[in-house]
C-alpha angles and dihedrals in degrees: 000000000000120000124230113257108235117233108212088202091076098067137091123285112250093212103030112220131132122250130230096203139003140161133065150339141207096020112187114218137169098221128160116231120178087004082294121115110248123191102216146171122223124195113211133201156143139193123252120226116165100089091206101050110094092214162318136285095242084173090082100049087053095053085044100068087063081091089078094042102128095344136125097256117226143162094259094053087040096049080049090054090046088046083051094051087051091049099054092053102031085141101054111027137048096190136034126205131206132177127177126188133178141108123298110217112222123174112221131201116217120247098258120000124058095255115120133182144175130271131194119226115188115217147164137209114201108182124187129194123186145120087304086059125242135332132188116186116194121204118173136170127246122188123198151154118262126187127198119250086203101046093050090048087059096034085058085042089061092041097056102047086057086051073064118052089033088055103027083102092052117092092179124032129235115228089202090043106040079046084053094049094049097051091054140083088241096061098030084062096167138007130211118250120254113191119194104248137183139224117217104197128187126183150186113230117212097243090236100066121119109209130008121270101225100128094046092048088064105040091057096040090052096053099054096051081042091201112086125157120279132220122190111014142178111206096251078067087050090054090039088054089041079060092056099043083055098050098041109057112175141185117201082255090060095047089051095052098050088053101049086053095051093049087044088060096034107122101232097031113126100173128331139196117208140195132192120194119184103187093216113230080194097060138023091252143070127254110225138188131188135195133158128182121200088349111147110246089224127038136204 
């Protein structure tokens, strides 16, 4: 006859007092986000509540994210693995925590030629389930290219007082040379500084939604700063994002703008914080803008 293995969790606390959060970190987890596979790490918990109670089965929140294994995750099968927490330890917890973090794989055409690529955007899921019901909050992270208004005004400030000097003898101008003069180094005397920067954005999901709205997250958030990152590129697709770059100067405050009125119109966005970082090629510092929109001043 086998005996019962005993399980010490069981037992009593030596020192009673409730927990906020237990459980487990760094997870790792083969999940699928944007019908692409995602190797991910989740981090489990829940709180503990029954003071007298020494500790948790964190065995079985464990076996319960094998609900996720492989599959599209989304906030119906998250709020399920939660339920499930809850309901392996109906007797100990009143609320059951879930965060999930990894790269979403997007492939990405270039501006102008047919070429296309892959791009990593890191992102993270925390889920919480408890008597208010449940919560899913959504970051991801945007790169792009940003160019300094300030830069390109005294770039065209240079550029024009060489106009200057190299035409001052002319008392008629040339088209072709003129033409000649603006396509070389000699006449494009100085450029304005681009630094690659990045968007943090963190947003409140409204709890009915049925899949996540990653891609489109990032579709919108990269048109309106109209100058993502690009992957494989010609170089008609270099001069097309040159362009860009020209035609969209930005401050971090701009950035930042743009972004806070494509989350405000985002379908499933219940609230957002955002944070814009343009890592200056000019100083040794970074540039950074904030904005948050129905965000609650203190969390718990």
């Amino acid at each position: 006859m086998t005996t019962p293995l005993m399980d010490i969790a069981d037992g009593a606390a030596d020192q009673p007092g409730r927990l906020s959060w237990v459980g487990m970190e760094g997870i790792d987890l083969p999940l699928t986000l944007a019908g692409r596979p995602v190797q991910a790490r989740a981090h489990a918990g829940v709180s503990l509540d029954a003071a007298e109670a020494r500790g948790i089965h964190m065995s079985r929140l464990y076996l319960a994210l094998e609900r996720l294994v492989d599959r599209e995750i989304t906030p119906g099968r998250l709020q399920e693995v939660l339920a499930h927490f809850l309901d392996s330890h109906h007797d100990l917890s009143r609320e059951a925590f879930l965060d999930l973090e990894g790269e979403a794989m997007l492939r990405r055409p270039a501006l102008v030629s047919p070429l296309a690529g892959w791009k990593a955007y890191p992102f993270a899921l925390r889920g919480r389930l408890g008597p208010d019901g449940f919560a899913l909050r959504l970051s991801l992270e945007i790169g792009y290219s940003s160019t300094c208004p300030c830069s390109a005004g005294l770039a065209r400030q240079l550029i024009q007082e060489r106009f200057d000097r190299d035409f001052e003898d002319e008392t008629a101008l040339d088209h072709e040379a003129v033409r000649r003069w603006l396509g070389s180094e000699q006449g494009i005397v100085a450029t304005p500084h681009s630094q690659r920067s990045r968007a943090h954005l963190e947003l409140r999901l409204d709890g009915g939604l049925e899949a996540l709205p990653v891609v489109e997250v990032i579709e919108r958030a990269e048109a309106s700063l109209g100058t993502a990152l690009q992957t494989a590129v010609k170089r008609v697709d270099e001069q097309a994002f040159a362009l860009a770059n020209g035609q969209n100067l930005m401050f971090c405050e701009d950035a930042a703008r743009r972004l806070d009125r494509t989350l405000r119109e985002q379908p499933g966005v219940a609230g957002f914080r955002l944070r814009v970082v343009h890592a200056e090629s000019l100083h040794a510092h970074d540039a950074v803008a904030r904005s948050q929109w129905n965000w609650p001043e203190v969390e718990g």
